[in-house]
C-alpha positions as CSV (number, residue, x, y, z in Angstrom):
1,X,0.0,0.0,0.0
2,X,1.7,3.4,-1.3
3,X,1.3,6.0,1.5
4,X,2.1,9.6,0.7
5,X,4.4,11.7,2.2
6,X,3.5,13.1,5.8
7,X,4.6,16.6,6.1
8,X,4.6,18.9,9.5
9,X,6.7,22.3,9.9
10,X,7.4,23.6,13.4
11,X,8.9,26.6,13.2
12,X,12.5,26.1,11.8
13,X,11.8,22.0,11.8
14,X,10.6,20.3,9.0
15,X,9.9,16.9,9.3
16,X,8.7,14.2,6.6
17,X,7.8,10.4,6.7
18,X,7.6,7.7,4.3
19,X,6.8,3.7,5.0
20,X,8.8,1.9,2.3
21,X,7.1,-1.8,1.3
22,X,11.0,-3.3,2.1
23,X,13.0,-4.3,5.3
24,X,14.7,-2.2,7.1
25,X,18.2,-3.4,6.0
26,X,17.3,-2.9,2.7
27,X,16.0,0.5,2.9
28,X,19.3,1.7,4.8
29,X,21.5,0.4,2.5
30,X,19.4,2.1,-0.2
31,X,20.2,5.4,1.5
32,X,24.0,4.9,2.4
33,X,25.6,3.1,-0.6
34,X,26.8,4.8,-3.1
35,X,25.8,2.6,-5.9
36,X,22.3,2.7,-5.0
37,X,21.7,6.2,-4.4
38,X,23.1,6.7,-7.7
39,X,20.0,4.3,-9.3
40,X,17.2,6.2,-7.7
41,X,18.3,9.9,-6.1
42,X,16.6,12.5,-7.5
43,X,13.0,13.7,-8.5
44,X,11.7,11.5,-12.2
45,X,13.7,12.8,-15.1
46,X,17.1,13.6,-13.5
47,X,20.1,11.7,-13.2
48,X,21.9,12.0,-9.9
49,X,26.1,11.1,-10.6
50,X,28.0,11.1,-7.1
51,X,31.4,12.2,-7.4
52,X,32.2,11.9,-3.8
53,X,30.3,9.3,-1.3
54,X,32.7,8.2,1.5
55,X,29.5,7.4,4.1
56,X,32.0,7.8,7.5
57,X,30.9,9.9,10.7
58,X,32.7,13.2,8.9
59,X,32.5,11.9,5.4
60,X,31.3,13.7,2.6
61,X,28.7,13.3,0.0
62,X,28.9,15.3,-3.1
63,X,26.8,14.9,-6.1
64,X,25.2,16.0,-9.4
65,X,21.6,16.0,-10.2
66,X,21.0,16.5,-13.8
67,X,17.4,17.2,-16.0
68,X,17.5,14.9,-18.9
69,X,13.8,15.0,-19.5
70,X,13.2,17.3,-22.7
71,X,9.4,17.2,-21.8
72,X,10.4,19.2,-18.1
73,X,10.5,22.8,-20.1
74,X,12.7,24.7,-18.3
75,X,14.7,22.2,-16.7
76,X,15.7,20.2,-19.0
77,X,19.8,20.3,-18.5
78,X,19.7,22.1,-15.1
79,X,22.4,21.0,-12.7
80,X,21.7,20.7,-9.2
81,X,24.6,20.5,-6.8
82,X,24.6,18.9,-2.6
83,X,27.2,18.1,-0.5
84,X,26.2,16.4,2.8
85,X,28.7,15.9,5.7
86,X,28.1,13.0,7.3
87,X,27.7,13.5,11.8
88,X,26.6,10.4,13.0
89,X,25.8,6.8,11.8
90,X,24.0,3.9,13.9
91,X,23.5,1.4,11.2
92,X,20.9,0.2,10.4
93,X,19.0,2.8,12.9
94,X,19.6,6.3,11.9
95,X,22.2,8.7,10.5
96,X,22.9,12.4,10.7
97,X,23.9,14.7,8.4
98,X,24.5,18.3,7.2
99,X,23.1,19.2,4.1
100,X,23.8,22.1,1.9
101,X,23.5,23.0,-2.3
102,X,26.8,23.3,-3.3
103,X,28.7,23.9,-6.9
104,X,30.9,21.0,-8.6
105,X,33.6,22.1,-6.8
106,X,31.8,21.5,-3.3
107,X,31.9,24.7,-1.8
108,X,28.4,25.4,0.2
109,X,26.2,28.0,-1.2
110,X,26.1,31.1,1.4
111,X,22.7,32.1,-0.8
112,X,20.7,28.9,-0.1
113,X,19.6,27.5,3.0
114,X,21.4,24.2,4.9
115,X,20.2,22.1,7.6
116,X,20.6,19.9,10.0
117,X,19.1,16.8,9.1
118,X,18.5,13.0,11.1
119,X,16.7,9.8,8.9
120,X,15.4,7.1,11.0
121,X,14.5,3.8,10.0
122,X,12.0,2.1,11.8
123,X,11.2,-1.8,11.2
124,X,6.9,-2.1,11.1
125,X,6.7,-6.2,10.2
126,X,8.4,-6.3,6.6
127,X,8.3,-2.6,6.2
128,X,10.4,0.4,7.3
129,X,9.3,3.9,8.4
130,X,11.6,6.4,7.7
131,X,11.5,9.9,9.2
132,X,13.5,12.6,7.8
133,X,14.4,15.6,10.1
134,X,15.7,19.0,8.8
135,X,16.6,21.9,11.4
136,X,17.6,24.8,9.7
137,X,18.6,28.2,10.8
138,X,15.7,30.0,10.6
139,X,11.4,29.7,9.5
140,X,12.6,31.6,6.6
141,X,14.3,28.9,5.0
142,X,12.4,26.0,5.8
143,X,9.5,28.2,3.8
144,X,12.4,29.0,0.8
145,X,13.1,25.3,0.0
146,X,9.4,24.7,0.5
147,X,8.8,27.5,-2.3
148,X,11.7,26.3,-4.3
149,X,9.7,22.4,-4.7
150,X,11.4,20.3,-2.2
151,X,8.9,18.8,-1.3
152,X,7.2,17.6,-4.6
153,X,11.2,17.0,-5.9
154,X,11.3,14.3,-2.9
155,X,8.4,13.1,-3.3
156,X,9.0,12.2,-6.7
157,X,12.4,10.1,-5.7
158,X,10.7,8.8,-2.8
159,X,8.5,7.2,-5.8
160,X,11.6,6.4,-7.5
161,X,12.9,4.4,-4.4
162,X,9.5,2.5,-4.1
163,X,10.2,1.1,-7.5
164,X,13.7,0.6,-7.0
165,X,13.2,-1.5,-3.8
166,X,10.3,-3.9,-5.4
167,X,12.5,-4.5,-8.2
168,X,14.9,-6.1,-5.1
169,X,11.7,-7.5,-2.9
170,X,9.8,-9.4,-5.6
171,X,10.4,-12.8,-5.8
């Protein structure tokens, strides 16, 4: 059963949850290996490369996210840039990490907003709930990436996962 993303903002908090039709051990390692992030990261129509993904407590994550759907308008070639900084793993539990928009040489953006950000994967039978925590600096920001699509963007890779992980569950 596909459940849609829950969505609650408290002040400079924004916090999202998904239930994922996989285990749990499948759903983290969907999250924190390289190789699999690359197969499903990113909103449909974009192609995520990682040129760094060394998933450490103070590793980094740098990537790419590129448009190669014609029919997006607009879009269609835009680069996106992140960089996470990993704080704290407790595989196959949680992790923490920074986030920010960054350029391809991975210096952080000083004009959009960061956070501070905790995923939690929770085992319900043969499924996993996973909450996704952002803190970031101010309301302002959590309403900027709000404005900017964030929400519909993960969304649409969250439906990209779902795909990717029955592709691994059906037997």
């Amino acid at each position: 059963m596909q459940e849609k993303l829950k969505t609650k903002v408290e002040g400079s908090v924004l916090q999202m949850e998904w239930t994922f039709d996989a285990p749990r051990e499948l759903v983290f390692a969907a999250f924190t290996e390289k190789e699999h992030l690359e197969a499903w990261w990113g909103p449909e129509g974009w192609q995520t490369e990682i040129t760094t993904f060394d998933f450490v407590e103070g590793g980094i994550w740098h990537y790419c996210m590129r448009c190669k759907d014609p029919a997006q308008g607009d879009f269609y070639g835009m680069e996106s840039w992140g960089k996470a900084i990993f704080r704290q793993i407790d595989a196959p539990q949680s992790y923490a990490h920074a986030d920010y928009f960054s350029d391809a040489s991975g210096t952080i953006s000083e004009e959009l907003p960061g956070s501070e950000n905790v995923t939690t994967f929770e085992s319900i039978g043969d499924r996993t709930r996973v909450v996704f925590r952002s803190d970031f600096k101010t309301e302002e920001a959590v309403k900027q990436v709000l404005e900017m699509g964030m929400k519909e963007g993960f969304t649409s890779q969250l439906h990209r996962l779902d795909q990717w992980l029955l592709q691994r569950t059906v037997s």
